[in-house]
Phi, psi and omega in degrees: 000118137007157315088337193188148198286127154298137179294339180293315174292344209239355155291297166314339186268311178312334145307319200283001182271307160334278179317310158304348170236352136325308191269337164248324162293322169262359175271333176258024174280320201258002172109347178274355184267357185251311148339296174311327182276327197285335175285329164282328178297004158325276171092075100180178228269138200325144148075006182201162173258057163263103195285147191268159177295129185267358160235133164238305175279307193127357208215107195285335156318312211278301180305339178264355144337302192278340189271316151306357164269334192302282168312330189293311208265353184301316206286334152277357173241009172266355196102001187259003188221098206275313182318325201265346157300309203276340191295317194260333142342285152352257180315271219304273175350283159322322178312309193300297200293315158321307179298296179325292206289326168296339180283275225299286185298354151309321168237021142334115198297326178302336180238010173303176137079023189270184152290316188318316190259042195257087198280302210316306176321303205270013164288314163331276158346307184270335145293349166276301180258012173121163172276308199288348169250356176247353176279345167277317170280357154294302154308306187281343152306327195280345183272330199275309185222039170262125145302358182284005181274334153244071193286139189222145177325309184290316173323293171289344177295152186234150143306137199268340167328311193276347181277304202284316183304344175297338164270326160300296171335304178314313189304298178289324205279303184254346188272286208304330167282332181291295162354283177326288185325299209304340212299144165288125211235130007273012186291308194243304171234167197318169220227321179273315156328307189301318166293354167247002187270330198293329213263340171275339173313306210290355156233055155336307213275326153293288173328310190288339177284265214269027153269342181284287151006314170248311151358293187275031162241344150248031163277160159272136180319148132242177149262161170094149157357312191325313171308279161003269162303329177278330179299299189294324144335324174277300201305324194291306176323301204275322138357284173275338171305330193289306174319324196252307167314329199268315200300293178307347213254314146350280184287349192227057180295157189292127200292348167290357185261007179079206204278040179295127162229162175299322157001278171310328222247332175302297196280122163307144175277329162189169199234025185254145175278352161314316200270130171268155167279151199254001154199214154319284207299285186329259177357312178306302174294352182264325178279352182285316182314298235268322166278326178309318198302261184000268182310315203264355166264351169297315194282328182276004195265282149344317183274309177275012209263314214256347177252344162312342189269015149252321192251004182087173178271356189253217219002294174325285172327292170325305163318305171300328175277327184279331172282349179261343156274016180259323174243349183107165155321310201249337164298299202318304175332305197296328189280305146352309185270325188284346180284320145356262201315316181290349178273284189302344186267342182269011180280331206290316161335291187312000000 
């Protein structure tokens, strides 16, 4: 555990400012959070006469939250904007492997009883103000007070319940509802399904906690790596297929999808507040980049930070650019921490 702020922690924090202010100074600068209020006093959902719902929970505050969320993320998931589909396509993949490598380090014996591992709170969190601004400032507390920063066998063990239970967790808490959004509404399901799937989505971070939470309690114990390597493994998996479809999917789009380039679907257009956005939809897809960019250069910063202590950081580093162009960001991570683990749990094997 850190003793004194590291340039790597105080950099992840200067990141996590960085995200805050791409995602809320400049989305309300460039015109889209004022778009975003004018769509919602609409009261119904971009491009339809479908009225949004005015209760779900029951708690107005809260419901009006899930309806602004609703309008921020509807312009990208109906279709009508294929760049800005494939992009959070994209970004929902990295989500999987990212969220796993955090389930891990939670339930590390070296981090019970931290704050690090109180993840369910800070998923919230991190879905109320952003990945890019709260997934950085999340590392950098785990960098501030994890003993795992010096990794030892005992430090880093895990339970193996809780290690094998993380890709079911994952499945039910988060694919499967993710799965559900995407679904096209009114074609498969209701324009009102839809507002209830957006509002069960958005809290995520609950379900995988307590599908994890009962999970690693029937799952059966084992011995040996197999848990582990197998949690990381879905993660790498689901990471990089997603990663290589959105890539491809770019280079060789489908003529229904019109004019899609990597460009289009990748690049944020500017990180200045002069340039305005020119609809909804647009405002959506800049602010989804921005959080992918953002968070996910936080989490390989971190990662090579944390596989330097064997091979240096330039060795580390080069790994990381090469694995994120095979799996994406939050795959390279995943494949990082698992060469990591197998190395220090296999000195104790020796």
């Amino acid at each position: 555990m850190a003793s004194y702020v590291h340039p790597v922690e105080a950099l992840l924090l200067l990141i996590s400012a960085t995200g805050y202010y791409t995602l809320f100074y400049l989305s309300k600068q460039n015109t889209f959070l004022s778009r975003l209020q004018d769509a919602f006093k609409k009261g119904f959902l971009p491009g339809t006469t479908a009225a949004i719902r005015t209760s779900l929970t029951g708690v107005p505050a809260i419901d009006r939250q899930l309806q602004i969320l609703l309008m921020f993320f509807y312009p990208t998931i109906d279709g009508s904007r294929p760049a800005a589909s494939i992009q959070l396509a994209h970004f929902g993949g990295q989500v999987v492997a990212a969220w796993g490598l955090l389930m891990l380090e939670a339930s590390r014996t070296g981090n019970k009883g931290r704050i690090i591992s109180l993840l369910t709170p800070w998923g919230l969190v991190m879905q109320r103000f952003s990945f890019a601004a709260a997934l950085p400032l999340y590392l950098a507390i785990h960098l501030l007070t994890s003993p795992t920063t010096v990794p030892t066998a005992n430090n880093l063990a895990i339970i193996s319940s809780d290690a094998a239970s993380i890709p079911w967790s994952l499945a039910l808490g988060y694919i499967i509802p993710t799965l559900a959004l995407a679904m096209p509404a009114p074609n498969l399901i209701s324009y009102d399904m839809k507002q209830w799937v957006n509002a069960i989505w958005q809290v995520f971070p609950l379900w995988v906690g307590a599908a994890h939470q009962l999970l690693k309690r029937v799952v059966p114990a084992s011995s040996g790596p197999g848990a582990y390597r197998a949690a990381y493994l879905f993660m790498i998996y689901l990471s990089g297929v997603t990663h290589i479809v959105s890539l491809a999917t770019t280079i060789f789009p489908p003529r229904s999808f019109g004019p899609v380039t990597f460009r289009s679907t990748f690049i944020p257009k500017s990180f200045f507040p002069s340039t305005k956005v020119t609809s909804l939809g647009e405002g959506a897809h800049q602010f989804l980049l921005y959080d992918e960019i953002i968070g996910s250069t936080a989490l390989l910063i971190w990662t090579v930070f944390l596989d330097a202590r064997d091979g240096g950081y330039l060795a580390s580093g080069l790994k990381a650019l090469g694995w994120t162009a095979l799996l994406g960001p939050s795959g390279a991570a995943a494949a990082l921490m698992m060469k990591r683990d197998e190395r220090v749990l296999g000195r104790k094997r020796e």
